[in-house]
N, C-alpha and C positions, 0 to 999 in steps of 0.2 A: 383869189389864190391865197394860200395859208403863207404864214410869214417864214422865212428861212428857222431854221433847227438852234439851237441855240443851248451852251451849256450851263451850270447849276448857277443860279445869282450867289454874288462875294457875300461872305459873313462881312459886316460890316461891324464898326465899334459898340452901335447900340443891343446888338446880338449878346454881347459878354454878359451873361448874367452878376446880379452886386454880390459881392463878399466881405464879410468885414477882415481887414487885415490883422491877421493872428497874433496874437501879444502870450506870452508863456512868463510863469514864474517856473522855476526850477534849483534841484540841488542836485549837485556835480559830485559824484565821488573821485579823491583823488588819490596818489598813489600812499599817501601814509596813512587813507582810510577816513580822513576829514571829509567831511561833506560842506561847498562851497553853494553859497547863494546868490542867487543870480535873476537874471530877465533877459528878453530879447525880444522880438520878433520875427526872426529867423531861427526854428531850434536845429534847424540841420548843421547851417551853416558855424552857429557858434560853437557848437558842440565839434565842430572840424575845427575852428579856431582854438579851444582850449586844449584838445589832442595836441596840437601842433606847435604851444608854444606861443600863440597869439591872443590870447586870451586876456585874464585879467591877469593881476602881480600876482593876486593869490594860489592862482593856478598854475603859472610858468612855473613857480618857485615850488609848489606843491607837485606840479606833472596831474592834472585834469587827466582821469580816463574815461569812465564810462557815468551818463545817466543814469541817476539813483531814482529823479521825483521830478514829473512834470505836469502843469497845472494851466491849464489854457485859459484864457481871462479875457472879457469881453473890450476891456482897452488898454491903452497903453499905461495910462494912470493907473487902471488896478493892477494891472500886472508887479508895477513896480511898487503898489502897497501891501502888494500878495511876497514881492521880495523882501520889504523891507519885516511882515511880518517872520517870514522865513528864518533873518538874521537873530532874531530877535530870542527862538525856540532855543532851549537845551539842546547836547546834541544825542540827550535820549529820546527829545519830541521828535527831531528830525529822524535819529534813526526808526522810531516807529514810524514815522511815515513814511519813508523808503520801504520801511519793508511791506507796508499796507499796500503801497504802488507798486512794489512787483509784482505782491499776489495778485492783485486786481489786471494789472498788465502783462500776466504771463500768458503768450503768444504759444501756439502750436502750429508747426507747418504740417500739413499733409498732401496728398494728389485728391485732385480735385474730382468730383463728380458731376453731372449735369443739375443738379439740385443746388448748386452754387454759383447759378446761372443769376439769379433775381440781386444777389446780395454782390455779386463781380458786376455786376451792369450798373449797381446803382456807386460802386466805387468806382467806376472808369466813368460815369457819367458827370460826375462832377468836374473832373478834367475839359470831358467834351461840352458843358457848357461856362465853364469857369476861364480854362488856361489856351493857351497855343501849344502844348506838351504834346498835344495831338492833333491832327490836322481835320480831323474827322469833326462836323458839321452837328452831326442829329446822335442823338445817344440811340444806341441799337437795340435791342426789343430782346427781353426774357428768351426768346424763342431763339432767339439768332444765336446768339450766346451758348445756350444749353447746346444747339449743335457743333457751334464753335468749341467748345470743352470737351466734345467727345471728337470732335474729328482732330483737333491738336493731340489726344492719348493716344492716339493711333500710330502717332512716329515718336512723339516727344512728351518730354512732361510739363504738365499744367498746376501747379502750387499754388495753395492758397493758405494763410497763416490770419490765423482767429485768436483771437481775445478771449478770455476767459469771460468774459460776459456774451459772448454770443456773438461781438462783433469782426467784421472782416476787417483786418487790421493793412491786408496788402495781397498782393496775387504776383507772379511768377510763371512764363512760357515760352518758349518756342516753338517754331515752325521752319521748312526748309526756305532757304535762302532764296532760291530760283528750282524751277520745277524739272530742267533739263537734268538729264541724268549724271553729267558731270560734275552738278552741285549738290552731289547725294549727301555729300561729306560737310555740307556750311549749313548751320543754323540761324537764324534773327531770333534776336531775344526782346523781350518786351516785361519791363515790372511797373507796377502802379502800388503807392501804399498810400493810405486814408491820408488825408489832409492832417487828422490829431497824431499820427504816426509817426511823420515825418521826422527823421533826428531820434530814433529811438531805437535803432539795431533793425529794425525789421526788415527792412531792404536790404540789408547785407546777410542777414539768413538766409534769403530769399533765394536769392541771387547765388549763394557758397552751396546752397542745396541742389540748386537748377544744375548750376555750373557742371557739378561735381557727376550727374545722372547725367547729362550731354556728355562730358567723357566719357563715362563707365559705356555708353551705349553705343561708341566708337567714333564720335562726329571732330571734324579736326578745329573746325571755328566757328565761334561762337562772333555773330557782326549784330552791332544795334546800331537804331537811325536814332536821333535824336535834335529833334527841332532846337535850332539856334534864332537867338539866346536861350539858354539854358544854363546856368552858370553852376546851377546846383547838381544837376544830372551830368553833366558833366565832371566836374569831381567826382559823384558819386562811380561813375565808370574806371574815371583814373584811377579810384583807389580800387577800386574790385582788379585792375589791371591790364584793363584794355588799353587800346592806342588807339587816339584817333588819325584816320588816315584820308577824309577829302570831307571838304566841306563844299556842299550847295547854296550859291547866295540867293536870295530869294525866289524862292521855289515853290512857297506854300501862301496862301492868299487867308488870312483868319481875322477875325475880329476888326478889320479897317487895316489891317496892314501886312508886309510880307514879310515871312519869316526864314531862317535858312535852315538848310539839314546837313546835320555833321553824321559823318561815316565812323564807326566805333569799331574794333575788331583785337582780341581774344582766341590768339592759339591753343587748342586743347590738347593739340598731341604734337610730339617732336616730330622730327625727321620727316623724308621726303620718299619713305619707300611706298608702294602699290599699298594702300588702305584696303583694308577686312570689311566685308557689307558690315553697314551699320545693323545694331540688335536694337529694333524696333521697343520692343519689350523687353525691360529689364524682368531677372528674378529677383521675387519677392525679399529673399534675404538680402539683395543690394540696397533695393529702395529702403528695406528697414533700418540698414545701417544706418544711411544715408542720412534719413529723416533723425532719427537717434539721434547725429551729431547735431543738428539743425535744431533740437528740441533742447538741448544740451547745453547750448552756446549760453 
């Protein structure tokens, strides 16, 4: 007799594939236009550090706003001799190299096509073999994708924001919530940006562009799930202005251990009267707008 039915075996620890952990040199523009030099190994998170005040002296006193130059370095020693060369520049060498690093780094969001299937798989597949960001096991196949990008256009938009060198800097979607007809009106959103992205605006384009066509197309909430611990996606949602509203404690089985899922959720539209079918398909002239300001930012 054949052995009882059985479901998929755990990712275990030895599953995670290696990565080396990221080290950044960087120069921070601040509000009187100085450019501040720096390191880290989190650029997301310092870069919310120095926004906020938490930073260094130079920057609390200065007001740190936005990423001028960022330099990814294979250890933590170079990184901070990639800093200390940084200090060291005019600050006509640095501002040419700021300005060398926008051009090179300037992003364009557009709506995606199924031809952006190869380049979105191999940026979400990093996730599915690297992090618990997702719970999903095996990286999904060109093919799956390509019809995942044309059946999410069908109700919602799917964004992707490219690099002026050709590369997929981050993506941006939804899909309905639950399939029941009373949840005509709730979205789940979902963004992923490249690993060298991370801390560099792109996710917040992403996201102010998505947000902004989910309104225009009538939907009232926007919910995202997001595996806990996540301490970065999480802020990152706080600030875009969602609430979180329930947390699942271990619920997800990855890498040798279990992880939780927090509940994220994103009003789009006021009030409590009988909602207007949602418009499937924006017109052209909205998206363009849209995108405009996302290209703009």
């Amino acid at each position: 007799m054949s052995g009882p039915l059985r479901g998929p075996a755990p990712s275990m620890a030895g599953a995670r594939q290696p990565s080396t952990p990221p080290a950044y040199a960087y120069l921070l523009r601040c509000e009187d236009g100085s450019l501040y030099a720096g390191w880290t190994n989190d650029l997301a998170r310092r870069m919310q550090a120095h926004k906020t005040g938490r930073g260094a002296k130079y920057t609390r006193a200065r007001h740190g706003e936005n990423l001028a130059y960022a330099e990814r370095c294979e250890t933590k020693s170079a990184a901070m001799r990639r800093e200390a060369a940084l200090k060291a520049l005019t600050k006509a060498e640095k501002e040419a190299l700021a300005s060398a690093w926008a051009e090179q780094n300037r992003v364009t969001v557009r709506l995606a096509t199924p031809e952006d299937a190869e380049a979105v798989v191999a940026l979400y597949g990093w996730y599915v073999t690297h992090t618990t960001a997702t719970f999903q096991y095996t990286v999904p196949t060109v093919a799956e994708y390509r019809q995942k990008i044309a059946d999410t256009l069908e109700k919602a938009p799917f964004l992707v924001a490219y690099c002026a060198d050709g590369s997929l800097r981050g993506y941006a979607c939804a899909h309905l919530w639950h399939e029941r007809e009373a949840y005509a009106w709730d979205v789940e959103t979902t963004i992923y940006c490249a690993p060298e992205g991370v801390g560099c605006g792109v996710g917040r384009r992403l996201y102010t562009a998505l947000l902004a066509m989910l309104k225009a197309q009538g939907y009232y909430n926007a919910f995202a799930l997001v595996a806990s611990p996540n301490p970065a996606s999480d802020a990152f949602h706080k600030a875009m202005g969602f609430v979180r509203f329930g947390l699942e404690p271990r619920t997800g089985y990855k890498f040798g251990q279990w992880q939780g899922l927090g509940y994220w959720m994103l009003p789009l539209q006021p009030g409590t009267a009988p909602p207007e079918p949602v418009c499937y398909r924006l017109d052209e002239k909205t998206v363009e707008k849209i995108l405009k300001k996302a290209n703009q930012a």
